[in-house]
N, C-alpha and C positions, 0 to 999 in steps of 0.2 A: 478652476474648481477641481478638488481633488477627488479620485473617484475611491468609494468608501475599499477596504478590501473584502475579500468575499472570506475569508478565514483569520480575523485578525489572529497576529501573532501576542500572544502573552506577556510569554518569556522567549525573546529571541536569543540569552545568554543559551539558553538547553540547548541551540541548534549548532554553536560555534563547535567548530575543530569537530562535527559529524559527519561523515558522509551520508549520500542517497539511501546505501543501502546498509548499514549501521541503524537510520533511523526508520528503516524498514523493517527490520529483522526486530527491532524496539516496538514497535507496535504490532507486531506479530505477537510479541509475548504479554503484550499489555492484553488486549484483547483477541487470543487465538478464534473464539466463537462469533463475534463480531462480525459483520458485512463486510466486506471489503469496497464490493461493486457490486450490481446490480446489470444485466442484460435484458435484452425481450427477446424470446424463444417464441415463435409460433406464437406471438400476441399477448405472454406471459411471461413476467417478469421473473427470472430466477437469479436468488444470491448466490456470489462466493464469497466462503468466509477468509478472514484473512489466514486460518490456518492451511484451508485448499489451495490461494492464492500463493503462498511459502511453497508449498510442492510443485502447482505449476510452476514457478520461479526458478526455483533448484532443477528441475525436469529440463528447464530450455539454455536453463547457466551449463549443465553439465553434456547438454547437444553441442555447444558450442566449442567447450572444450576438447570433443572428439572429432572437432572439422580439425 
């Protein structure tokens, strides 16, 4: 039995010849205000949006860079 997916894919043509972070950086601008994730903080759930999430990103790509 197959097991159902948990995000069917649509259009799996949009994803060819994309990379990870191409189709990151894509929905960063699709929806910058948008959630990204969700954490619990001291019992409370706080969002980052995918615009905050781009900065952290850029913050830890550009740590890396300077090792």
């Amino acid at each position: 039995m197959n097991e159902p997916q948990l995000f069917p894919l649509k259009d799996e043509a949009h994803f060819l010849g994309k990379t990870i972070p191409m189709l990151f950086l894509e929905r960063v601008k699709q929806k910058p205000e948008g959630v990204a994730f969700r954490f619990k903080n001291l019992g409370v759930y706080q969002g980052v949006t995918w615009a905050e999430y781009r900065g952290h990103v850029e913050s830890f790509a550009l740590g890396l860079v300077e090792l």
